[in-house]
TILOBA-525512 format. One line per 10 residues: number of its first residue (from 0); for each residue x, y, z of N, C-alpha, C. Coordinates in steps of 0.2 Angstrom, whole numbers, m for minus. Last residue first. Example, Ala and Ser with C-alpha at 12.3 -4.5 7.8 and 13.67 -1.06 7.14 Angstrom:
<kelos>
1 = 64/m11/35/68/m5/36/64/0/39  66/m28/39/62/m22/39/66/m16/39
</kelos>
This chain:
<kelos>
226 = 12/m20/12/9/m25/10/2/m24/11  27/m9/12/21/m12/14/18/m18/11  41/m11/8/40/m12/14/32/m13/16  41/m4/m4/46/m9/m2/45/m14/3  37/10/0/34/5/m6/36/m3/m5  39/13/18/41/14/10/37/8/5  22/17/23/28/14/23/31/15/16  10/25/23/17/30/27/22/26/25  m1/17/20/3/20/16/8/24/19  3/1/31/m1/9/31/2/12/23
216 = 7/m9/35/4/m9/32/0/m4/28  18/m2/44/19/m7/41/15/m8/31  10/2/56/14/7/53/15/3/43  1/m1/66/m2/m4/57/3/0/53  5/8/75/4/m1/76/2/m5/69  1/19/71/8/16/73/8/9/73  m13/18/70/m8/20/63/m2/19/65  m14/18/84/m17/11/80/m13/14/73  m9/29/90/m6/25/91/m9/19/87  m18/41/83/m12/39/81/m7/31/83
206 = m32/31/81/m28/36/82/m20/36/80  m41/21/74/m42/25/78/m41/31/82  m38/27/54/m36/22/59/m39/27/68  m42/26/35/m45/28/44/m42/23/49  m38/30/20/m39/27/25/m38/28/31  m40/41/11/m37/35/8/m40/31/14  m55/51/15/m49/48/18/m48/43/14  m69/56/9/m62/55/4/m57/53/8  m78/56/17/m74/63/14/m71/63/9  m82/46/21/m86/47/16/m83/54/12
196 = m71/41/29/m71/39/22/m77/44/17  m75/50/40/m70/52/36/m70/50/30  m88/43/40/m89/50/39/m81/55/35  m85/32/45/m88/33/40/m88/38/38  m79/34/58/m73/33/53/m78/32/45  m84/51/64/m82/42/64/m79/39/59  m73/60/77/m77/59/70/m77/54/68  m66/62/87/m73/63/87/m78/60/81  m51/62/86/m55/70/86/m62/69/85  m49/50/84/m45/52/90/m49/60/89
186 = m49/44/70/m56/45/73/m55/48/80  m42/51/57/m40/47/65/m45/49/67  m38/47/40/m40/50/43/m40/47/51  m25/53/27/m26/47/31/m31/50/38  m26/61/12/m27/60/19/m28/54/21  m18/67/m2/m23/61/m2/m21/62/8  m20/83/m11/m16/79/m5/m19/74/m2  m24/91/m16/m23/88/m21/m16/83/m18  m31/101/m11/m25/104/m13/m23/98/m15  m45/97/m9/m44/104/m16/m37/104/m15
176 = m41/86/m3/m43/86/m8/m43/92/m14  m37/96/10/m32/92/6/m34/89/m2  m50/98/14/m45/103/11/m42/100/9  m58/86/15/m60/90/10/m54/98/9  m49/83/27/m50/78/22/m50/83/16  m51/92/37/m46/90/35/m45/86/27  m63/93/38/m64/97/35/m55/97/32  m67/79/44/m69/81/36/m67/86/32  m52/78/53/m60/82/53/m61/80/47  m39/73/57/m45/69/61/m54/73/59
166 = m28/68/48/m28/72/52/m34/70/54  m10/69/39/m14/65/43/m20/70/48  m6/69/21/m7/74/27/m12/68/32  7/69/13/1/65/13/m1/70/21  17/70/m6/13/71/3/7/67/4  17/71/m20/22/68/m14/20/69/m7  5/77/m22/5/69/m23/12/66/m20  12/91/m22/7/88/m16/4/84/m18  29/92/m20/25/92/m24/17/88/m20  40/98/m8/39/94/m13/32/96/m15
156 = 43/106/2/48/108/m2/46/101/m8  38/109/14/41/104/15/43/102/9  32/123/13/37/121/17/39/113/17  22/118/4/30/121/0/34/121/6  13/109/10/17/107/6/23/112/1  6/120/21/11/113/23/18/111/16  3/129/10/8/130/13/10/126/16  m9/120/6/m3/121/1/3/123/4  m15/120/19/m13/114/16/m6/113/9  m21/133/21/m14/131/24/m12/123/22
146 = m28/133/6/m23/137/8/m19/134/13  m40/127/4/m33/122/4/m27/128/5  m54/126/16/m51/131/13/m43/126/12  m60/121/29/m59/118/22/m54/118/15  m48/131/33/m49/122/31/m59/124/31  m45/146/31/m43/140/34/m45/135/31  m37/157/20/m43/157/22/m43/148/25  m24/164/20/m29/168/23/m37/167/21  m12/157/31/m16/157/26/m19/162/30  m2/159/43/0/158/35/m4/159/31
136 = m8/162/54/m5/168/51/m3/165/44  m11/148/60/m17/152/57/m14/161/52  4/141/56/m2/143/60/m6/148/55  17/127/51/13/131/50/7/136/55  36/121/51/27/121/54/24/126/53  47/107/49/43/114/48/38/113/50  51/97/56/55/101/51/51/107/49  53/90/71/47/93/67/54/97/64  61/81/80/57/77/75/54/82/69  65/91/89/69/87/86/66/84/80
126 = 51/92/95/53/96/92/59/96/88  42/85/103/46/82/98/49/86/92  33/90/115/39/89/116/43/85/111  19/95/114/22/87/111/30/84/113  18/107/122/15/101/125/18/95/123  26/114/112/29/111/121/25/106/124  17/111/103/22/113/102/29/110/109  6/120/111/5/117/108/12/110/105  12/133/111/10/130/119/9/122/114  13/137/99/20/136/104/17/133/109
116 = 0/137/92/6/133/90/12/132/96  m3/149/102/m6/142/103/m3/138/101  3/160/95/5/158/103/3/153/105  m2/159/81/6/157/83/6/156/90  m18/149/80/m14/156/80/m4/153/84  m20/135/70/m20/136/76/m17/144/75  m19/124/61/m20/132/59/m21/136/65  m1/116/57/m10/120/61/m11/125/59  6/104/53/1/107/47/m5/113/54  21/100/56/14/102/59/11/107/54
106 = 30/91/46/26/97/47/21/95/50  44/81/41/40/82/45/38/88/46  50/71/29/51/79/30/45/79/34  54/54/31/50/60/28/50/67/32  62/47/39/66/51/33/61/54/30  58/40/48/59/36/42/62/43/36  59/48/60/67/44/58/64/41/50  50/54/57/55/59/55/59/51/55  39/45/60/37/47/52/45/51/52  44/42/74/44/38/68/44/38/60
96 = 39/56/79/46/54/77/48/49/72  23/56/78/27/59/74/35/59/73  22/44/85/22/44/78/25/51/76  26/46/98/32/41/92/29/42/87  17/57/100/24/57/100/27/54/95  4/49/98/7/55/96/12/55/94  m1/39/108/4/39/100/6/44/98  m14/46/114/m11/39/112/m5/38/107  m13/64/115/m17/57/112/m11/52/113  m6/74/125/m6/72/118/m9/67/121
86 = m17/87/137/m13/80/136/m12/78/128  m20/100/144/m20/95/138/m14/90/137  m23/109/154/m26/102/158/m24/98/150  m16/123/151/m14/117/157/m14/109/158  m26/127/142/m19/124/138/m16/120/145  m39/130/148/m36/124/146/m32/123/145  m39/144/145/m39/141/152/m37/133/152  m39/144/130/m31/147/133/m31/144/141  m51/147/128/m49/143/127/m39/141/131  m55/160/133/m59/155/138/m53/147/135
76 = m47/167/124/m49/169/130/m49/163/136  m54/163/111/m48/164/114/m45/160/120  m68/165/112/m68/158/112/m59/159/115  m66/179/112/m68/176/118/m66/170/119  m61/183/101/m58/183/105/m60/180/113  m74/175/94/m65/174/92/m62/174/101  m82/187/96/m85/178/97/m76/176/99  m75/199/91/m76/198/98/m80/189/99  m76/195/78/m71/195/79/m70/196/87  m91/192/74/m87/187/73/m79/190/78
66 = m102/200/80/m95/202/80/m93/196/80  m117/198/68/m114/195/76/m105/199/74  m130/198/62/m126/204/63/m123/202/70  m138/185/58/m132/187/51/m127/193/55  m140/173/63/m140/178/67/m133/183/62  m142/161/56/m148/162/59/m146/170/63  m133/157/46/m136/163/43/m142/165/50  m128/146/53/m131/144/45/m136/150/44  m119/145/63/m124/149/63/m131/149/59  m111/136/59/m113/136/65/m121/139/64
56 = m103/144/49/m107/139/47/m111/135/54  m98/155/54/m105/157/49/m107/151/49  m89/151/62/m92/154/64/m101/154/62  m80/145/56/m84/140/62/m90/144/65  m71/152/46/m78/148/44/m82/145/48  m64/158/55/m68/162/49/m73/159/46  m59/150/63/m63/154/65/m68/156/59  m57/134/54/m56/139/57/m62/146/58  m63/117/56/m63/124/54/m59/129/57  m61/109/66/m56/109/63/m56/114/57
46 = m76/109/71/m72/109/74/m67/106/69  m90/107/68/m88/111/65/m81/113/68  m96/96/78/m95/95/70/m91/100/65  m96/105/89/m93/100/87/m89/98/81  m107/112/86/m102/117/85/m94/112/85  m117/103/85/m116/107/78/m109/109/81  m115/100/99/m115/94/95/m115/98/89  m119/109/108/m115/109/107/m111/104/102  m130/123/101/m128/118/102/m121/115/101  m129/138/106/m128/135/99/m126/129/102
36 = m136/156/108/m138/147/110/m136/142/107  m129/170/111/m133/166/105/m130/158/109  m122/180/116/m131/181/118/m133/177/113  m109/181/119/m112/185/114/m122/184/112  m110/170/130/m108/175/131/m110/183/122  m112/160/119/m116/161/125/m116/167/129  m103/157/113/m106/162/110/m110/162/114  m92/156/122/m90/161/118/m97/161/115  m96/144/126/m96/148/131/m97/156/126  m94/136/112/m100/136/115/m101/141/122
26 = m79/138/112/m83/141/106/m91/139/109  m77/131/123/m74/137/124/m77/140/117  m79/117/119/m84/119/126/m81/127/126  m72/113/107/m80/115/107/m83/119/114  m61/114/113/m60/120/108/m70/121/109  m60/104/123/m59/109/127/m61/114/122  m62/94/112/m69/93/115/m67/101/119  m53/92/106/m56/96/102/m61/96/105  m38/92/110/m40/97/113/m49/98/110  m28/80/114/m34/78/112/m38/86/115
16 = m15/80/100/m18/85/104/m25/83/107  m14/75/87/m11/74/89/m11/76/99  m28/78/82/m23/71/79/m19/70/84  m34/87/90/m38/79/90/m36/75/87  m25/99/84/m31/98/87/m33/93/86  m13/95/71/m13/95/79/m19/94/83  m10/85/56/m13/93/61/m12/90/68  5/85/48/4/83/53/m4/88/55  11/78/32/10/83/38/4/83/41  24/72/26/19/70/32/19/76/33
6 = 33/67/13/34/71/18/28/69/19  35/56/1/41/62/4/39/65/12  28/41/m1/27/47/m1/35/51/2  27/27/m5/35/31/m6/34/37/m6  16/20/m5/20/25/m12/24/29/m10  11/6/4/15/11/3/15/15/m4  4/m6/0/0/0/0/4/6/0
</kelos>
């Protein structure tokens, strides 16, 4: 199954980070606070967007005159109390080192803002292992959106059928498809494993530790090597 891909990039939020249930309970205070009532299971679902899309599509037009950029800062705000209580997911770690000792060019693909990148960053403690990295300051429109997905793939200096991106939302999957990046999806952020396939994931494993343990058989391996 292998192809001899070049480089892996990486998202953080619920691939490698299990932050996405602390992002929806801080985006549900955040609009509770701006006077609007938004379930917490839509605004779930809409986790791995960025702010500029998690907003409008949350909302689906029902409250057209909101300060998106006071929502933000709040969700912010409130999210930031958690960077203490986050823990990496199962595997993390050795996965992302494993992907760097096998010689692919290793990228944190986030779109996270830069202060959160660094907390973020220190949480995984595999800094040695990461070759370049991205935030919400590179692109200027988020995922679904293939903007930061292009920029994973010129920081890592190859062509985007030589890459492959790991990561855990649809909204992960459907960027990479407009950037012309086949994804591997991790049900470790919530999402089921039908839902990724339904997006277009080459293929779904529970997290990262279950794609480490199926290293072999995975497309991550060299061509040589899988089965």
């Amino acid at each position: 199954m292998g192809k001899g891909y070049r480089a892996v990039l990486l998202d953080v939020d619920g691939t490698l980070v299990d932050s996405n249930y602390p992002h929806t309970v801080a985006w549900w205070q955040a609009f509770r606070e701006a006077g609007l009532d938004v379930p917490m299971w839509r605004i779930h679902r809409a986790i791995g967007m960025g702010a500029d899309q998690l907003i409008p599509h949350v909302l689906d037009g029902s409250s057209p005159e909101v300060d998106a950029e006071a929502i933000t800062g709040s969700h912010d705000a409130l999210y930031a109390a958690w960077w203490p209580s986050l823990r990496a997911l199962p595997g993390a770690r050795d996965l992302v080192r494993r992907c760097h000792d096998a010689g692919l060019v290793t990228v944190l693909a986030s779109s996270a803002g830069g202060r959160e990148v660094r907390v973020l960053r220190e949480l995984l403690d595999v800094d040695d292992a990461i070759d370049e990295a991205t935030s919400s300051d590179d692109a200027d429109d988020s995922k679904p959106a293939p903007d930061l997905v292009g920029v994973a793939v010129q920081r890592a200096g190859v062509e985007p059928a030589d890459a492959v991106f790991i990561g855990d939302s649809v909204w992960d999957v459907r960027a990479c498809a407009r950037a012309g990046v086949p994804c591997l999806g991790l049900q470790s952020g919530g999402t089921s494993a039908a839902e990724l396939r339904e997006a277009g994931a080459v293929q779904v494993y529970r997290d990262a530790a279950d794609l480490l343990a199926r290293w072999e058989a995975s497309p991550l391996a060299p061509t040589d090597q899988a089965s």
